[in-house]
N, C-alpha and C positions, 0 to 999 in steps of 0.2 A: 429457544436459542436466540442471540442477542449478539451484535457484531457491530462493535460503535465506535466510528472514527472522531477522530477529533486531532486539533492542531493546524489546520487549513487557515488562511488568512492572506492579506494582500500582503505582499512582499514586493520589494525593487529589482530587478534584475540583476545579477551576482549575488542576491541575497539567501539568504539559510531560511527553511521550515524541517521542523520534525512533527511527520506525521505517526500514530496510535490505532490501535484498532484492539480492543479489550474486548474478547468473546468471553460468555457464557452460557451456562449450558450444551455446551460440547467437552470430549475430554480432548483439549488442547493438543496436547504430546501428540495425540496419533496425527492429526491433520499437516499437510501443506498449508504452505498461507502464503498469498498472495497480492499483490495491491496491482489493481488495474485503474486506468485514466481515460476518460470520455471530453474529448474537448468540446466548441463550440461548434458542431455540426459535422460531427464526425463517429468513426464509429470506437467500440470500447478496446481498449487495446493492454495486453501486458504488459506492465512495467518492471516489475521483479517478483521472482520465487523464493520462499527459502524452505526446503524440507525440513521432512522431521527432523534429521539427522543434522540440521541447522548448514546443508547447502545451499550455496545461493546462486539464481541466475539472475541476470539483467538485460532488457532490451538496450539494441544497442543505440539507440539515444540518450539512455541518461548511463552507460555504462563511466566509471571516471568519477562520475556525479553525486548517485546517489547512492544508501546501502541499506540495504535490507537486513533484520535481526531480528530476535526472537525471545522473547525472555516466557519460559515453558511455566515458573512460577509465579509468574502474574498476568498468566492468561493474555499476552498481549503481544503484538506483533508491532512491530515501527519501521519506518522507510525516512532517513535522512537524506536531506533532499541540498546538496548544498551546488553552488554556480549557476541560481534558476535563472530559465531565459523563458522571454515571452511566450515560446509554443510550449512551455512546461505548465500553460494556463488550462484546468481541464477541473472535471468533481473527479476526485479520487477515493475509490471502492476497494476496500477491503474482501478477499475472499477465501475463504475457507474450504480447503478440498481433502475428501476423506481420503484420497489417491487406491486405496483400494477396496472401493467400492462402498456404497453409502450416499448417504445425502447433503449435497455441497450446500452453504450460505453465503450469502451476501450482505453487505453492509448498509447502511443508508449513504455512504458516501461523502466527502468533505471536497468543499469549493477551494483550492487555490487559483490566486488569482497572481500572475506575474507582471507588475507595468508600473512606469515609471508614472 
């Protein structure tokens, strides 16, 4: 099993990333997918959901901001990140939840960085 993000990069404040996270070996469909955000000295936190059934939730910091979606035929989830502000600087983790029951994954994670 394999959960690889990609698209992190330094960006300016108000500025757009689109983050990716292409699993394999799992069957995609059945899981939730998740991107969670770890800043500098801080602990890992939710950022958005989207279920199987392609619902989404969002913390309510970047609610407005960013959007979560799902594309089930190319194994791959993405979080559009757009109006970034400096505390949106964190490595952002992809995660994978069997939601009923099973063995969850993680991703290696991608650095955004937000500063002018």
């Amino acid at each position: 099993v394999h959960l690889a993000e990609s698209g992190g990069g330094l960006v300016q404040p108000g500025g757009s990333l689109r983050l990716s996270c292409a699993a394999s070996g799992i069957v995609f469909s059945v899981y939730a997918m998740n991107w969670y955000r770890q800043g500098p000295g801080k602990q890992r936190d939710l950022v958005a959901t989207i279920s199987r059934e392609g619902n989404a939730y969002y913390a309510d910091s970047v609610k407005g901001r960013f959007t979560i979606s799902r594309d089930n035929a190319k194994n791959t989830v993405y979080l559009q990140m757009n109006s970034l502000k400096p505390e949106d600087t964190a490595i952002y983790y992809c995660y994978a939840d069997p939601a009923a029951g099973g063995e969850a994954f993680w991703g290696q994670g991608t650095q955004v960085t937000v500063s002018s």
